[in-house]
VOTORDO-676401 format. One record per residue (C-alpha): z, y, x; residue in one letter; residue number from 1. Coordinates in nm, 2 decimals. Each point is the difference from the previous one (the first is absolute). Layout:
<rs>
+--------+--------+--------+---------+-----+
:     up :  north :   east : residuo : num :
+--------+--------+--------+---------+-----+
:      Z :      Y :      X :       A : NUM :
...
+--------+--------+--------+---------+-----+
</rs>
This chain:
<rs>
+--------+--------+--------+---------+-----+
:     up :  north :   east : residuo : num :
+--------+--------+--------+---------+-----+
:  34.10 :   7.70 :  22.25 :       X :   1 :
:   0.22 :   0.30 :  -0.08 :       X :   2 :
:  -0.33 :   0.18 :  -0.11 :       X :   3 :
:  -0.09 :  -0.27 :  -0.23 :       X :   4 :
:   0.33 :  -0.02 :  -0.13 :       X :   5 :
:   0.04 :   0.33 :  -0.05 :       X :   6 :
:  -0.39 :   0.04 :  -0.18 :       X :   7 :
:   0.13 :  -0.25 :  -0.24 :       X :   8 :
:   0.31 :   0.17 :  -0.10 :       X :   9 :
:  -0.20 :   0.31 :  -0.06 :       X :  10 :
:  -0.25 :  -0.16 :  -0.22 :       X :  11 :
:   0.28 :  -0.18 :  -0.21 :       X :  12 :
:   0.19 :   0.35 :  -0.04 :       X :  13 :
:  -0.33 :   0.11 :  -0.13 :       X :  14 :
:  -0.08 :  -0.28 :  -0.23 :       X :  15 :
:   0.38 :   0.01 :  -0.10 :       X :  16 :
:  -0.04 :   0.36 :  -0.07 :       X :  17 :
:  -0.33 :  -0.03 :  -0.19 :       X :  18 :
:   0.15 :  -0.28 :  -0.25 :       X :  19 :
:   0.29 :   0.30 :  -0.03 :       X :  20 :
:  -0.21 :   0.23 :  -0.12 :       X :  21 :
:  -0.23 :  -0.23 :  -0.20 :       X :  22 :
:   0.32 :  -0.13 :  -0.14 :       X :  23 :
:   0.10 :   0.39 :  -0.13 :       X :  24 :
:  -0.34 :   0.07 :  -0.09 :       X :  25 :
:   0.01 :  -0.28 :  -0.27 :       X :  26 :
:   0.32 :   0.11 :  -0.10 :       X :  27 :
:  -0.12 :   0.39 :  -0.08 :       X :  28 :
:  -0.32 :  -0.15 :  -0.16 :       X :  29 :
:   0.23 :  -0.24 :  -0.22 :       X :  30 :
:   0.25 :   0.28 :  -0.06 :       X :  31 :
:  -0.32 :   0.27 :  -0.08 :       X :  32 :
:  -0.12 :  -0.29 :  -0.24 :       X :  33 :
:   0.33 :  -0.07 :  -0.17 :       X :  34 :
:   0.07 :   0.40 :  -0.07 :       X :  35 :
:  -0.40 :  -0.04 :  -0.11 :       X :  36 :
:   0.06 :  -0.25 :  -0.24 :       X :  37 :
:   0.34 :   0.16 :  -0.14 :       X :  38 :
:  -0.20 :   0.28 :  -0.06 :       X :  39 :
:  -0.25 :  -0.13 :  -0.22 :       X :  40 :
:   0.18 :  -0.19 :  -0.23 :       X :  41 :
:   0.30 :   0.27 :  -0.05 :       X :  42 :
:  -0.23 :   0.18 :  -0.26 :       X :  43 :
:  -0.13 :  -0.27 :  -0.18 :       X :  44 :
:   0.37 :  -0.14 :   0.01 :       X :  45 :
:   0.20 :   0.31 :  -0.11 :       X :  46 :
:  -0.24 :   0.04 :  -0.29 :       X :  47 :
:   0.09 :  -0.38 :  -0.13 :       X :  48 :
:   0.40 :   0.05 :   0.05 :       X :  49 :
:  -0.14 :   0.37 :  -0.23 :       X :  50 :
:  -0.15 :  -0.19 :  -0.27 :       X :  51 :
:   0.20 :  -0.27 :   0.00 :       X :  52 :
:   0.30 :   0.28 :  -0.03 :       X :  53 :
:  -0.19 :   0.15 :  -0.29 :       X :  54 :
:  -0.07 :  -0.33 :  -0.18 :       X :  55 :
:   0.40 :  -0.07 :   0.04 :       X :  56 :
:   0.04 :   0.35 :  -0.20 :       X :  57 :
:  -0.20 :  -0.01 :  -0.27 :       X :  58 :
:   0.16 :  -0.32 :  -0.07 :       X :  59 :
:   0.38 :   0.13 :   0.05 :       X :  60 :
:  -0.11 :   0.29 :  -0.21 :       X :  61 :
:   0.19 :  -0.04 :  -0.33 :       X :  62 :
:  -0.09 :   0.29 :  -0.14 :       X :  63 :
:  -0.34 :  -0.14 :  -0.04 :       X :  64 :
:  -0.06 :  -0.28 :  -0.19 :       X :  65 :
:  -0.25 :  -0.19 :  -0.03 :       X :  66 :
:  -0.10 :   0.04 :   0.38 :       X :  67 :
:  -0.26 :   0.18 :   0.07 :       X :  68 :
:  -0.25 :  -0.25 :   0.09 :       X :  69 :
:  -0.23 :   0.25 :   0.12 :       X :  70 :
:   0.16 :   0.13 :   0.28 :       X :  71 :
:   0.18 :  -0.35 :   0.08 :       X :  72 :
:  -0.36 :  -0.15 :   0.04 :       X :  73 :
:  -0.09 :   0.29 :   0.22 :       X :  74 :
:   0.25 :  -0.01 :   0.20 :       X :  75 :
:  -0.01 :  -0.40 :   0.08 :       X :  76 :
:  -0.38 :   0.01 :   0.04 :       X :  77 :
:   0.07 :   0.32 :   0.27 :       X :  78 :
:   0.23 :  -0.27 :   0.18 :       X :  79 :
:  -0.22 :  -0.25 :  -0.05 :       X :  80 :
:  -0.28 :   0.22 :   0.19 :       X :  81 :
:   0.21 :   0.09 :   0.23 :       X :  82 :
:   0.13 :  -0.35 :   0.10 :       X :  83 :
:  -0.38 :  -0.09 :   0.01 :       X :  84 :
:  -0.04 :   0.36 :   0.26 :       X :  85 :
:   0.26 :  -0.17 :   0.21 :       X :  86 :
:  -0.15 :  -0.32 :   0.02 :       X :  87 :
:  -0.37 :   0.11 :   0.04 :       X :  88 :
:   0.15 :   0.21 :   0.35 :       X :  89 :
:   0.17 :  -0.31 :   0.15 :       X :  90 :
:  -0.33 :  -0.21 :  -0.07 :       X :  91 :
:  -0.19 :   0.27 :   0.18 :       X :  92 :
:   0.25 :   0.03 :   0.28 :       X :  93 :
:   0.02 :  -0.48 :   0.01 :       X :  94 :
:  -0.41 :   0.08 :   0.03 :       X :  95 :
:   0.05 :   0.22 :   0.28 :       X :  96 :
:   0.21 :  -0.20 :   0.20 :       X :  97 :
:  -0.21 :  -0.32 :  -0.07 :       X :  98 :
:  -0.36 :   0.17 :   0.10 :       X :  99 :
:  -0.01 :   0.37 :   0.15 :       X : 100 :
:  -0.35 :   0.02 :  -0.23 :       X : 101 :
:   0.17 :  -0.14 :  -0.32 :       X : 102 :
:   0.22 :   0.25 :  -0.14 :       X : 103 :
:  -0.23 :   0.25 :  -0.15 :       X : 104 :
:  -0.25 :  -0.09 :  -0.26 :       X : 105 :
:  -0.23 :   0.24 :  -0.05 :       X : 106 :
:  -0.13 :   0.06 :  -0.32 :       X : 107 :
:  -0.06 :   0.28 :  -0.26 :       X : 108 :
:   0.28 :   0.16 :  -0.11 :       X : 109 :
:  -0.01 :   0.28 :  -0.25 :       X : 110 :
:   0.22 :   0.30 :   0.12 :       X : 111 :
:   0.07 :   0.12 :  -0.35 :       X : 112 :
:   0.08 :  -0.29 :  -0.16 :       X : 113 :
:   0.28 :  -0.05 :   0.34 :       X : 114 :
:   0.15 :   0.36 :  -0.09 :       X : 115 :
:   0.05 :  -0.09 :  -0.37 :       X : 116 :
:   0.19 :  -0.33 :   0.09 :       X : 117 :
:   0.20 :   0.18 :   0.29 :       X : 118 :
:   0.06 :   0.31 :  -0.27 :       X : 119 :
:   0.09 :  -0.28 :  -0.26 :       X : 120 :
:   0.28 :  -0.21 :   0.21 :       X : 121 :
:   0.11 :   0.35 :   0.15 :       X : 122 :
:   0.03 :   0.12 :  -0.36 :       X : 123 :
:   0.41 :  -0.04 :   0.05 :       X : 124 :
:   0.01 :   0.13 :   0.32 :       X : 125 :
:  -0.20 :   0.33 :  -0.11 :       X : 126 :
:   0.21 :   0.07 :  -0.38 :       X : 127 :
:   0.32 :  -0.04 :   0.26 :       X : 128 :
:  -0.09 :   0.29 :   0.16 :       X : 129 :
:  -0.17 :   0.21 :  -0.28 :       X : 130 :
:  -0.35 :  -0.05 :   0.14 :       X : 131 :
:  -0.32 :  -0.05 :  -0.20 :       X : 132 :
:  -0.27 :  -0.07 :   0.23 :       X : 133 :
:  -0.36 :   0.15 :  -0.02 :       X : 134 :
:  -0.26 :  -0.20 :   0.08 :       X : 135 :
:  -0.41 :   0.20 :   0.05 :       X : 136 :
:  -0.25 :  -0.25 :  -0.03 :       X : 137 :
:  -0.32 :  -0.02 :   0.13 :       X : 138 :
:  -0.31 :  -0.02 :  -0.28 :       X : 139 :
:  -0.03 :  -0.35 :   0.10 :       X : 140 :
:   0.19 :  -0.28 :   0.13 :       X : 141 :
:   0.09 :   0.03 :   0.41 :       X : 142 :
:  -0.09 :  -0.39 :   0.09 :       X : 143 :
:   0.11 :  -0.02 :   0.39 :       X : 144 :
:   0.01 :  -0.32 :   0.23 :       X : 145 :
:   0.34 :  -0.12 :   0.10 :       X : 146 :
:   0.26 :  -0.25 :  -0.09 :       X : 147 :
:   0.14 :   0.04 :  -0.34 :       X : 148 :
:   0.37 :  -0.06 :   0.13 :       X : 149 :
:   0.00 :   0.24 :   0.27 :       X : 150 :
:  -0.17 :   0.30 :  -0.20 :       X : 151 :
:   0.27 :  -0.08 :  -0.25 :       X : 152 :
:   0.25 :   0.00 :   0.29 :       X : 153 :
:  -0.13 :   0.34 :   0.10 :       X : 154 :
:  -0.03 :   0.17 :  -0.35 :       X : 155 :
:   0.36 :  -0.12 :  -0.08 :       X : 156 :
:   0.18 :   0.12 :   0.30 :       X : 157 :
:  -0.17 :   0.34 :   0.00 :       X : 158 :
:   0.11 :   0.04 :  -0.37 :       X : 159 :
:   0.33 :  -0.10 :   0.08 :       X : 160 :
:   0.02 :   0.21 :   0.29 :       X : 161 :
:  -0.13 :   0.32 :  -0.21 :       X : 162 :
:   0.27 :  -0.06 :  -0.23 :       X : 163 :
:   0.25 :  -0.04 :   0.21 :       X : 164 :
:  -0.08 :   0.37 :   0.16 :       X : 165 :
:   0.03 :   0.15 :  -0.35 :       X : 166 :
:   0.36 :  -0.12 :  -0.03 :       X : 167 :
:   0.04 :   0.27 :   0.23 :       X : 168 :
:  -0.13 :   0.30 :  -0.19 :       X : 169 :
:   0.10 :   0.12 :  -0.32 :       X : 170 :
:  -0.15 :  -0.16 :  -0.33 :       X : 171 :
:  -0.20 :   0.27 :  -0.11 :       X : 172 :
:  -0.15 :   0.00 :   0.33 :       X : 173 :
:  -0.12 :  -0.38 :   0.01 :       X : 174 :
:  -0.39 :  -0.09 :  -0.01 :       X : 175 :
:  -0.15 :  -0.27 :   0.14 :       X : 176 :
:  -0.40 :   0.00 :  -0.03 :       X : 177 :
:  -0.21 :  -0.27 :   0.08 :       X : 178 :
:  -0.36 :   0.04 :   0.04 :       X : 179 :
:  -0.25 :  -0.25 :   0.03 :       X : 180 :
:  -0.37 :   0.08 :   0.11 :       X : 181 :
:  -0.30 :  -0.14 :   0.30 :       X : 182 :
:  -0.07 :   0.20 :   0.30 :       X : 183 :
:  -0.30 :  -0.14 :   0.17 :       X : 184 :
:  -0.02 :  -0.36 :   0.01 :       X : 185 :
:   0.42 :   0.00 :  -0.03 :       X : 186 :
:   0.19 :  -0.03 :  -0.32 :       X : 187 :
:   0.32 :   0.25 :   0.00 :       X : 188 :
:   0.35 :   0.05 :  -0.12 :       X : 189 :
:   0.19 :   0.32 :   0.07 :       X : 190 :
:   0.35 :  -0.08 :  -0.11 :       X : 191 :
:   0.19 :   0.37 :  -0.04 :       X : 192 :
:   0.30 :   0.08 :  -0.10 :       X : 193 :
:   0.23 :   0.32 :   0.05 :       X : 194 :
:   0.30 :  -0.10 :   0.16 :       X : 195 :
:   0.14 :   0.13 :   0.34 :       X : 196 :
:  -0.31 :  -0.05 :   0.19 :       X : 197 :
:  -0.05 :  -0.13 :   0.37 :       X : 198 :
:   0.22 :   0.18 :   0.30 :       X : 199 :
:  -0.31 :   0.14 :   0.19 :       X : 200 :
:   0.22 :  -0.20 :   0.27 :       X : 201 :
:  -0.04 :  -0.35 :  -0.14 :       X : 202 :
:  -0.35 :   0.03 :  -0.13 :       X : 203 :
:  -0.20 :  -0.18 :   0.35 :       X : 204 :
:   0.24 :  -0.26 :  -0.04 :       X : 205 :
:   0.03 :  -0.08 :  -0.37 :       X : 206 :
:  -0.21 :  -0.33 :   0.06 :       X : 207 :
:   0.27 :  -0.11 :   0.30 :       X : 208 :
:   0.18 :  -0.32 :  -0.05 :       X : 209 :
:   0.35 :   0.07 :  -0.04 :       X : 210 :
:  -0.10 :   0.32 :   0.01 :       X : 211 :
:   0.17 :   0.18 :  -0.42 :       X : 212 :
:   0.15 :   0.38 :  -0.11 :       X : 213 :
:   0.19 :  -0.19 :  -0.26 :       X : 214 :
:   0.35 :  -0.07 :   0.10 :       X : 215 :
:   0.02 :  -0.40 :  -0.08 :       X : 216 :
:  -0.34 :  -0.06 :   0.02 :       X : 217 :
:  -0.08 :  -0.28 :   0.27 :       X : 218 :
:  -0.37 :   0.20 :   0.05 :       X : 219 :
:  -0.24 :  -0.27 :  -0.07 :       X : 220 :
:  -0.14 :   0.08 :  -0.28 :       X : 221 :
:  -0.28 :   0.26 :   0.07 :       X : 222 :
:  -0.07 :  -0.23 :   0.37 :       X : 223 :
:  -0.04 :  -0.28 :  -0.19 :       X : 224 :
:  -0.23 :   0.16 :  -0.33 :       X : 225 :
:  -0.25 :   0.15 :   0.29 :       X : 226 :
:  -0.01 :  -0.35 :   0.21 :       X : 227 :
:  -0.12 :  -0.15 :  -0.34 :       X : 228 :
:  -0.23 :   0.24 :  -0.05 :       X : 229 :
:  -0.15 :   0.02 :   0.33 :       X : 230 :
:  -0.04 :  -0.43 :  -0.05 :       X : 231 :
:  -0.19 :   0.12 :  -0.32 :       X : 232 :
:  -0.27 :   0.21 :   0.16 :       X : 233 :
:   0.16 :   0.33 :  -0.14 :       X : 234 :
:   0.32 :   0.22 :   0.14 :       X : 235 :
:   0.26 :   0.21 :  -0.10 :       X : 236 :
:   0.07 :   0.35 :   0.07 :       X : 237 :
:   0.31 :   0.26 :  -0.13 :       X : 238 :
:  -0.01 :   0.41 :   0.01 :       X : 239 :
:   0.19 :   0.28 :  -0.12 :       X : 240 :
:  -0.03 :   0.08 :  -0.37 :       X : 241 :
:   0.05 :   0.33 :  -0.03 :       X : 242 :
:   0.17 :   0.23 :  -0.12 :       X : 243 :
:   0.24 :  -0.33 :  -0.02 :       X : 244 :
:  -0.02 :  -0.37 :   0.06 :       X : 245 :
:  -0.21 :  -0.26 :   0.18 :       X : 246 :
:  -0.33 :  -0.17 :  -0.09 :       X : 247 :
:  -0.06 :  -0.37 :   0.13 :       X : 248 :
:  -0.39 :  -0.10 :  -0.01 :       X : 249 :
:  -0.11 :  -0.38 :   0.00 :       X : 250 :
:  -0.33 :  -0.04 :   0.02 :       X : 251 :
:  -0.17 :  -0.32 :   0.02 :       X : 252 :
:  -0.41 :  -0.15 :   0.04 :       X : 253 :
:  -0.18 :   0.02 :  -0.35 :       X : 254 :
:  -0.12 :  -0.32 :  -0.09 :       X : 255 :
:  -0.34 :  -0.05 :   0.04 :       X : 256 :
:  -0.23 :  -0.06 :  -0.28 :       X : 257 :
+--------+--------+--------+---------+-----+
</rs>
């Protein structure tokens, strides 16, 4: 009897302490997914409350009248993209959760046309901080397989990322190159710029969660843009630029013909 009794305590301090641990596990994957989600719709969301902001200028300015309606229209219809950015990555995410196989659609997605909409909506972001960014094109379109939001997702945070090194150099010193070309059956994007660079200390675990050299950052960012391209087929890499700076490479399956 004592045996018995004693068995069944065990195995309840087990089960107890398996529900325990389930329990935190659920928590840290809901916590990992809030800090995911936060992530994602910062950018899109800072670059409305921007355009918004800039909109709200040009109609305070009294020193020019009529308005502009120019640069009001472009700054709504950035807001307006960007609100649209923000709602395409919580569809994506809704998918995700409803189905594991529904939240990527794969389809043909034409890198260059995705750098000239990132360059576009970025365009504040970039005359902020003096920088005009170069973009080397292959001869002909780069047509890769993935899903439009997350390449978008990608391009967009490495821009913003590139940028956000240059604040830290002087202006005459800022470049930020990005090349498009196919190697093999993979489409590319080397996005370069010539900021601080990588610590050689930090580069094995730039890709980390929670893992950032930027004080502030929460370091989800670079995890996520290399989970999304791993879901497309394709993967993301970053080296030394030298003599200064870093270089991210996305490269994702050409579409077939």
């Amino acid at each position: 009897m004592v045996a018995a009794w004693w068995r069944q305590r065990i195995a309840r301090r087990r089960a107890e302490e398996l529900l325990r641990l389930g329990q935190v596990a659920r928590l840290n994957t809901l916590g990992e997914l809030a800090a995911g989600i936060a992530h994602e719709l910062n950018q899109p969301l800072t670059a409305v409350l921007a355009s918004t902001q800039a909109a709200r200028r040009l109609l305070a300015d009294e020193d020019h009248d009529p308005v502009d309606t120019r640069l009001l229209r472009q700054a709504l219809d950035q807001a307006a993209a960007q609100a649209r950015r923000a709602s395409e990555v919580l569809r994506r995410l809704r998918r995700s959760v409803e189905r594991p196989d529904a939240g990527r659609v794969m389809q043909p997605v034409a890198l260059d046309v995705v750098v000239a909409d990132t360059l576009h909506l970025l365009e504040p972001e970039s005359a902020r901080r003096a920088v005009v960014p170069q973009v080397l094109a292959a001869a002909a379109p780069v047509v890769v397989q993935g899903d439009a939001v997350a390449v978008q997702q990608i391009v967009h945070n490495l821009v913003m990322n590139a940028l956000q090194a240059l604040e830290q150099v002087d202006a005459d010193g800022r470049r930020l190159v990005l090349t498009l070309d196919t190697d093999g059956d993979a489409g590319r994007l080397r996005v370069t710029d010539t900021g601080p660079g990588i610590p050689a200390d930090a580069l094995p675990r730039l890709f980390e969660p929670f893992f950032t050299t930027r004080p502030g950052g929460l370091g989800l960012g670079l995890s996520l843009c290399e989970s999304l391209a791993q879901g497309m087929g394709g993967g993301l890499a970053a080296e030394a630029n030298p003599p200064r700076g870093a270089c991210f490479t996305l490269r994702l399956p050409l579409m077939s013909e």
